[in-house]
N, C-alpha and C positions, 0 to 999 in steps of 0.2 A: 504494500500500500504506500501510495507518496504521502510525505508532508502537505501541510495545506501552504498554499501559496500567499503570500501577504500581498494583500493589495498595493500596487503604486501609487504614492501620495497624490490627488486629485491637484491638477493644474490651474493656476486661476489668474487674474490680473494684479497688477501690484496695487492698483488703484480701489480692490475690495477689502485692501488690508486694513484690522486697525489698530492702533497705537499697542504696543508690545510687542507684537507678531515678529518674531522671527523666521527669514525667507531665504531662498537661496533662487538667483534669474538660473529658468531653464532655457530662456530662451530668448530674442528680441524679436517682435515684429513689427514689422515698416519699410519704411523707405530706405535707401541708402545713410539719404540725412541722418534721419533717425537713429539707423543706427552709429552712426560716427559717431552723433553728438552724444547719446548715452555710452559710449564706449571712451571715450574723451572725460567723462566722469567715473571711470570705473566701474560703472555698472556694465559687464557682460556674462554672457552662460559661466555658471561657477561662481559668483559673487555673490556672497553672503552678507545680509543687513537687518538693519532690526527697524520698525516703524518709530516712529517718534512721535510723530501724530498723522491721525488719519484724515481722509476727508479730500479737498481739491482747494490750495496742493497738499500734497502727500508729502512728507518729511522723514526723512531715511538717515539714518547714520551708517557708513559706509565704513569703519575702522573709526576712526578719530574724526574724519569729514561727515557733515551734516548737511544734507542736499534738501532743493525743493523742488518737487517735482510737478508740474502739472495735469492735468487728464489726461490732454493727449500723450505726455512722455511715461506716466505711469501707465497708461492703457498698454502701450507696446510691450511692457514687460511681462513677460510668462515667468509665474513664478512656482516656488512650492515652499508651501509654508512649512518651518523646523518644529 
């Protein structure tokens, strides 16, 4: 008989998080721009951050950096919450 399989942590936007949530981007979606400019902050697949406050914008602490992020730049991010 196999083990039970654990489910994969359900994918969501960085923009449904809220304040405490720790996250890690699975992924960016957008435009080119897009992603330069969140990739230019730090934020790419494997970056890990914690909410600081929710809502629009969204406020992220990235390591020691504390970001503000708008809808549309928090929409793009695919996340999974820790």
């Amino acid at each position: 008989m196999n083990p039970p399989i654990a489910a994969a942590p359900a994918a969501l936007r960085a923009s449904h998080l809220g304040a405490g949530t720790r996250a890690m981007v699975t992924a960016i979606e957008g435009g080119e721009c897009v992603v330069e400019r969140l990739a230019s902050l730090g934020l790419v697949p494997g970056t890990r951050f914690r909410v600081v406050r929710g809502g629009s914008p969204i406020a992220v602490a990235v390591g020691e950096t504390r970001l503000a992020l708008g809808r549309d730049w928090s929409d793009a991010l695919v996340v999974v919450s820790e």
